[in-house]
N, C-alpha and C positions, 0 to 999 in steps of 0.2 A: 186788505187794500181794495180788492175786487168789489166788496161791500158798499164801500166809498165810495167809491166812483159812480157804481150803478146806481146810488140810491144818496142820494145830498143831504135828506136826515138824518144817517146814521153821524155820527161825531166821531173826527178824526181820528181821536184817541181813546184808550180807556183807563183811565185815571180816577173817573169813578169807582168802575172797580175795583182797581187796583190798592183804591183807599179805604174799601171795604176788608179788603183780604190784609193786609199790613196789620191790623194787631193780631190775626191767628198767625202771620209770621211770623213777628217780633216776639211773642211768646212760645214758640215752639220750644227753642232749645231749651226754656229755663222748665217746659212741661215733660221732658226728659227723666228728669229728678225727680218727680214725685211720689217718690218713696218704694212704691211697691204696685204691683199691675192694679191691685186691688184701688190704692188710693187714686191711680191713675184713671181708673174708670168710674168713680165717686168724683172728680173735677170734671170730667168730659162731663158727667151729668149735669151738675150745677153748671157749665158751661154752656150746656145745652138749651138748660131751659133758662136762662140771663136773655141768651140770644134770641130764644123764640120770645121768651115776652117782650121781649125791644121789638120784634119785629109785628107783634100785634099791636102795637103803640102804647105799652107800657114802659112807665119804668122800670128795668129790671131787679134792684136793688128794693126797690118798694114791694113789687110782686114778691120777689123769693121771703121777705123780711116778713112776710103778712100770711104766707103758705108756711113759713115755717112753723110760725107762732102759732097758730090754726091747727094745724096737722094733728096733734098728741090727742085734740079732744073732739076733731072728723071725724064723722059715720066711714068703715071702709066703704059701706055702699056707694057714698056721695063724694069719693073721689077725684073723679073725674074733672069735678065742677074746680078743683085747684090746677089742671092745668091750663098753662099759660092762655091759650086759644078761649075760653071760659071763665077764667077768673076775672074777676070787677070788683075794683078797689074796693074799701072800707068805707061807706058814708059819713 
């Protein structure tokens, strides 16, 4: 509140955030279940990078569909270049 007052462009609320954080809530408990620590930590993955690529301005669904596909017949050298931060769609 101290924020607020001192400073008139901070916005009263945060609701924006709070609408960011709302689907890692709303999935939490059902990410409880996920079978086995192991499969637990293979969803945090792909969760991981869904989120990073949204948040490079991709689609995440398009990026992980095009890295997957890709992946089997990638140089290990050249890597890199699928994740999210670097990848650039299919022309």
């Amino acid at each position: 509140m101290t924020a607020y007052l001192l400073d008139g462009n901070v916005p009263i609320d945060n609701n924006h955030v709070e609408n960011l954080v709302r689907p890692w809530a709303m999935g939490r408990k059902a990410w409880l279940f996920a079978g086995s620590e192991l499969a637990g930590q293979r969803a945090a993955f792909v969760m991981s990078l869904a989120q990073s690529a949204q948040m490079h301005g991709h689609e995440p669904w398009a990026c992980l569909k095009d890295v997957l596909i890709g992946l089997p017949t990638h140089l290990n050298s050249g890597i890199d270049e699928l994740l999210p931060h670097r990848w650039q769609p299919a022309s």
